[in-house]
N, C-alpha and C positions, 0 to 999 in steps of 0.2 A: 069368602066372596063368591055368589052361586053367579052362574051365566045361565042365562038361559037359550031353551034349546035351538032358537031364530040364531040367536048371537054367534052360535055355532054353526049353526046350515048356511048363514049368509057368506055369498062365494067374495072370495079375494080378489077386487079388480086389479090389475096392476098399474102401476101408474101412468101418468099421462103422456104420451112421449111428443116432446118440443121440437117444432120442426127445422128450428135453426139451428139444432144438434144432431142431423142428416146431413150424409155424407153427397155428392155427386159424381158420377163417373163419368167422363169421355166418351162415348162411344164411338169416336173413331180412330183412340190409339188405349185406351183402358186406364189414363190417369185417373187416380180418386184424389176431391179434393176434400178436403177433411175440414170443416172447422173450426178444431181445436189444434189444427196445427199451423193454418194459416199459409202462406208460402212468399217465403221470405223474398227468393228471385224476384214475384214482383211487389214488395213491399207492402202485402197484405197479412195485418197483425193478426196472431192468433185469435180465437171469439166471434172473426167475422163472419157470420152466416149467409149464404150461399146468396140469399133472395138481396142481401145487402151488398154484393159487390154491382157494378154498372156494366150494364150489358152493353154500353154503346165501345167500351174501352178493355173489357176483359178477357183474357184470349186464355185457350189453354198452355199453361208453359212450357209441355210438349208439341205438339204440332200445332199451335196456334189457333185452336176451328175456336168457333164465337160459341157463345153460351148456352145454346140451343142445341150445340152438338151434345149438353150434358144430362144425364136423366139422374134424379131422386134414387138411393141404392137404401138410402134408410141410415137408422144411427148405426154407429162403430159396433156397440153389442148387439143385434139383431142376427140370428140364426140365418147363414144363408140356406136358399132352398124354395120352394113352394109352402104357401101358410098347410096347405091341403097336406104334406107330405111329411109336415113336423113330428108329427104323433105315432110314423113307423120308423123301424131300421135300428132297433135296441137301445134309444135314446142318442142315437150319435147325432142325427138329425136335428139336433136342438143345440147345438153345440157350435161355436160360432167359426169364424174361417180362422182365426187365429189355434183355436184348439184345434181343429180339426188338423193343422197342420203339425202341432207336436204332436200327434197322435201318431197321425202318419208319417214323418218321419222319425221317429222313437223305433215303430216299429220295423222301420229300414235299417236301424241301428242295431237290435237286435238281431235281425234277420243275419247283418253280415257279422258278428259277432258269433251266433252259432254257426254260421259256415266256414270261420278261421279256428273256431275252434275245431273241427276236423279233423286238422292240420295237426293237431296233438294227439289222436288216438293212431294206434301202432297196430 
């Protein structure tokens, strides 16, 4: 089966990211609400997307501020960072807050791991 050589140069879009599948944060105590986790305290089922709850009634379940207090952070796998900034820093940049986080502490792990071993040279 031949390809031809378009089939090949034509670039990879990735796909289309749904915006009921973006997270919200707080900005004035840094809760994220997620929604695919929903929050059970105040009896909002997992699935529900952000723009779907009622702003006349929905508080944050940490300090209470109304809905306005919360800004768009983007979906759960998106790179934090600046879009501008993705493309330096030896690919870590691209790498989401969850990695980033066993990255760096892995490497805390390590770190005091070689300084107890020390403890063993005479």
């Amino acid at each position: 089966m031949a390809v031809s050589a378009d089939a090949q140069a034509a670039p990879v879009e990735p796909p289309p990211i749904d915006p009921a599948t973006h997270r919200f944060e707080c900005r004035s105590c840094g809760y994220v609400y997620d929604p695919e986790e929903g929050v059970r305290k105040l009896s909002i089922e997992a699935g529900t997307p952000f723009a779907a709850l009622d702003p006349a009634s929905f508080r944050c379940p940490v300090c209470r501020s109304k809905v306005g207090a919360f800004k768009d952070i983007g979906p759960r796998n998106k790179p934090s960072g600046f879009e501008e900034n993705l493309d330096f820093g030896l690919g870590v940049n691209r790498l989401t807050p969850g990695q980033k986080n066993v990255l760096i502490f892995s490497a805390f792990a390590l770190a005091i791991a070689f300084f107890l071993s020390l403890y063993s040279l005479r």
